[in-house]
C-alpha positions as CSV (number, residue, x, y, z in Angstrom):
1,X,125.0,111.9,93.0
2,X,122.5,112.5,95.5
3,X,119.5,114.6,95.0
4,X,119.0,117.7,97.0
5,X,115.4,116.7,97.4
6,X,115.9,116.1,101.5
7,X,117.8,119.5,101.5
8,X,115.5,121.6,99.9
9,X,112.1,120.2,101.7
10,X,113.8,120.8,104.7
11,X,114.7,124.7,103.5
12,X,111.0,125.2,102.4
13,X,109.4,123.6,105.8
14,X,111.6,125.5,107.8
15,X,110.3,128.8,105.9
16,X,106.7,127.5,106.2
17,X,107.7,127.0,110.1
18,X,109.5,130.8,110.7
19,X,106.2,132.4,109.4
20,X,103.8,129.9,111.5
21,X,105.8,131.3,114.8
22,X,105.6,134.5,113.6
23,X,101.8,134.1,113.1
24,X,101.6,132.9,116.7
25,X,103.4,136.0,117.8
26,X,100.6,138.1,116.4
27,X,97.4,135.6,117.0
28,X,98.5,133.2,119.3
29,X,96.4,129.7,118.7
30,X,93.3,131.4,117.3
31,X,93.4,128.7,114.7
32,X,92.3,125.9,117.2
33,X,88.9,127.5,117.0
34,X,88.2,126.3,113.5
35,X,86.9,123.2,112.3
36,X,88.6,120.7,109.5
37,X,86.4,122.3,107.1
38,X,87.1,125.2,107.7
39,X,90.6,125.1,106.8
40,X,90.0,123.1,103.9
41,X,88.6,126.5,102.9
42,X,90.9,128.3,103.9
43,X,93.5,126.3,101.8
44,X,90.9,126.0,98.5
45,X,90.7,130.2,99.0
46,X,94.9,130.0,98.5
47,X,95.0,127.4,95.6
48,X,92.1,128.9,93.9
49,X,93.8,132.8,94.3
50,X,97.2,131.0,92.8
51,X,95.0,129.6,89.9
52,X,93.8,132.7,88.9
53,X,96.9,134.4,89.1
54,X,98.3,131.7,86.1
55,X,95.4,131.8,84.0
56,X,95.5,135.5,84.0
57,X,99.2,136.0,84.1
58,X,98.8,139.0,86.5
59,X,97.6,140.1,89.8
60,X,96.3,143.0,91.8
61,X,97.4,141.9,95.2
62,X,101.1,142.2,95.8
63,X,101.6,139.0,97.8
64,X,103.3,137.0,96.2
65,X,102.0,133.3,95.0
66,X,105.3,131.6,97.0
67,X,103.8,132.9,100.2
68,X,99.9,131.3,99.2
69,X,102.4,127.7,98.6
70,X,103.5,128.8,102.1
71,X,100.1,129.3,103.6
72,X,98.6,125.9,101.9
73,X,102.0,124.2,104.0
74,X,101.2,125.7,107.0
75,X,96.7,125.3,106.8
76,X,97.3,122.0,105.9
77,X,99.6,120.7,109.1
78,X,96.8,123.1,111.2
79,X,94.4,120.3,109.5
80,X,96.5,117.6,110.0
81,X,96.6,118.6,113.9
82,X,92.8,119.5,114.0
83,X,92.2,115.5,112.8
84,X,94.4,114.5,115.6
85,X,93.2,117.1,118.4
86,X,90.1,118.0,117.4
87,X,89.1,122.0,117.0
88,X,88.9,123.3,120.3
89,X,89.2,126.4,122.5
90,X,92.5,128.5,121.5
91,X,94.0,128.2,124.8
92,X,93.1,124.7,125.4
93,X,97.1,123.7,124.7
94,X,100.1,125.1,125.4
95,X,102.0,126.4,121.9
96,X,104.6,124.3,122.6
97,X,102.7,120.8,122.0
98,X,101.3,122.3,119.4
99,X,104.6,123.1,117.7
100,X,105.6,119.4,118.6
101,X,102.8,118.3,116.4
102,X,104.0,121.3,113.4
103,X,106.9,119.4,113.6
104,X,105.6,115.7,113.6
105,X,103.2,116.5,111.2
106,X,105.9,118.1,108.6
107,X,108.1,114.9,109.3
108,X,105.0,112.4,108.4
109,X,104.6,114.3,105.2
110,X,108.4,114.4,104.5
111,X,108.8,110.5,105.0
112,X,105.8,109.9,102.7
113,X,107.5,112.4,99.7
114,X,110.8,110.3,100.4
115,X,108.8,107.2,99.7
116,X,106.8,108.5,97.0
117,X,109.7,110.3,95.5
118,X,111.8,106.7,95.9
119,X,109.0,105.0,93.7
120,X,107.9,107.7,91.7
121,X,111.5,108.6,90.5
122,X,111.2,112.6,91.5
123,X,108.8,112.6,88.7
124,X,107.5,116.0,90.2
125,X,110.9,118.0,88.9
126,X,109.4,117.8,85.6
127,X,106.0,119.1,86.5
128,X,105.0,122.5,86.2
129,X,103.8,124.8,89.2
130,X,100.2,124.9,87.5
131,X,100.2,121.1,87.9
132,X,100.9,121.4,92.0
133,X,97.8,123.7,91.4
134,X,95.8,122.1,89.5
135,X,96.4,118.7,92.1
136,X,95.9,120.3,95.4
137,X,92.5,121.9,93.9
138,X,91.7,118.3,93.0
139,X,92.6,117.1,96.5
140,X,90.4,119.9,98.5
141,X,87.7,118.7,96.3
142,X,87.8,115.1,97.3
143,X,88.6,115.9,101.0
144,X,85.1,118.6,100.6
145,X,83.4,115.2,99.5
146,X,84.9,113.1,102.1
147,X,83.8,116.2,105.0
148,X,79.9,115.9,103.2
149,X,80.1,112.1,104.1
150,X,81.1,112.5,107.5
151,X,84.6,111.7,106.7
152,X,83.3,108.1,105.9
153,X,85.3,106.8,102.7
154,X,84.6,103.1,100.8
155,X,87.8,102.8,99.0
156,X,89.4,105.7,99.3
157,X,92.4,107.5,101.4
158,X,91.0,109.5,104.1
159,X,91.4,113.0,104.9
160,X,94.7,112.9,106.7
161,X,96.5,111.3,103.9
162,X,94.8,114.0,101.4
163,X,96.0,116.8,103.5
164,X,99.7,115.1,103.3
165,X,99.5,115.1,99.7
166,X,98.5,118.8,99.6
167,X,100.8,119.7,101.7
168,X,103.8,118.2,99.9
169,X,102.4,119.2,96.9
170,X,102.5,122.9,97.8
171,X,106.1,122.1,99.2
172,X,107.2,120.8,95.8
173,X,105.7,124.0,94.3
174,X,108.2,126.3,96.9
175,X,110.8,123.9,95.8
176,X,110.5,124.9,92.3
177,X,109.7,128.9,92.2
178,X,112.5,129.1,94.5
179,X,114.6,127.1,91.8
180,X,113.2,129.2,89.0
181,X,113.9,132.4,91.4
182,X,117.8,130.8,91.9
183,X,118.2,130.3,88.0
184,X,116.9,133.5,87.0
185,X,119.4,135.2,89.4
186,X,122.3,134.0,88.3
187,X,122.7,135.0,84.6
């Protein structure tokens, strides 16, 4: 039997993807402005609101901590493109090229799960959504440490492989609520 894995990355990307052209709609490529840094903020702000959230079992804001795993996604292919592009002016490319590299980006991270998830066994099904947390805050540390050294590493993965991590990470966390969410529903 063959493991939905491919099936269900897929579903969450293309969710991630719907609500990046929707942002686009509204802002256009306002995102170019921002430096690398300044989405790893961005992201730490969404991991660290989903943290909270779990250790206090509640919440005052009404969006829902899928959509944060959805925003991680879609900050963390806008970092993957900044590394590539550099931040520039918003209008400095055309959307399209920059959906080209949405889509490039979410295939680089979807070939390194398959590889992972080849060697690793799926070990994430059995992890919980505070884990996926709990890594991705580990990860924005390390990539805040590698930004403070220039981006310089000894030994270490650099940023771009850090940001693949987080984002199929947060992916693996949409695969799961959304499993929960399926389970729950039907009895």
């Amino acid at each position: 039997m063959t493991s939905p894995t491919s099936n269900q990355y897929d579903e969450a990307i293309e969710q991630c993807h719907k609500l990046f052209l929707e942002k686009n709609q509204d802002y256009g490529t306002a995102w170019r402005i921002l430096r690398t840094s300044s989405l790893t903020d961005q992201i730490f702000i969404k991991a660290q609101r989903i943290r909270t959230i779990e250790e206090k079992g509640s919440q005052q804001v009404d969006d829902p901590v899928n959509h944060e795993f959805t925003g991680i996604v879609n900050y963390s292919i806008m970092a993957l493109i900044q590394l590539e592009l550099g931040n520039n002016k918003p209008d400095h490319e055309k959307f399209d090229t920059l959906d080209a590299l949405y889509h490039q980006k979410a295939a680089e991270a979807k070939k390194l799960m398959m590889a992972k998830n080849h060697d690793y066994g799926e070990a994430w099904r059995d992890m919980r959504v505070s884990s996926f947390t709990d890594l991705i805050l580990m990860k924005l540390l390390r990539i805040k440490q590698i930004e403070n050294n220039q981006g310089h590493t000894k030994v270490s993965e650099g940023l771009d492989a850090n940001f693949l991590d987080i984002l199929n990470y947060a992916v693996f966390a949409l695969i799961t609520i959304n499993e929960k969410h399926e389970t729950h529903h039907k009895y």
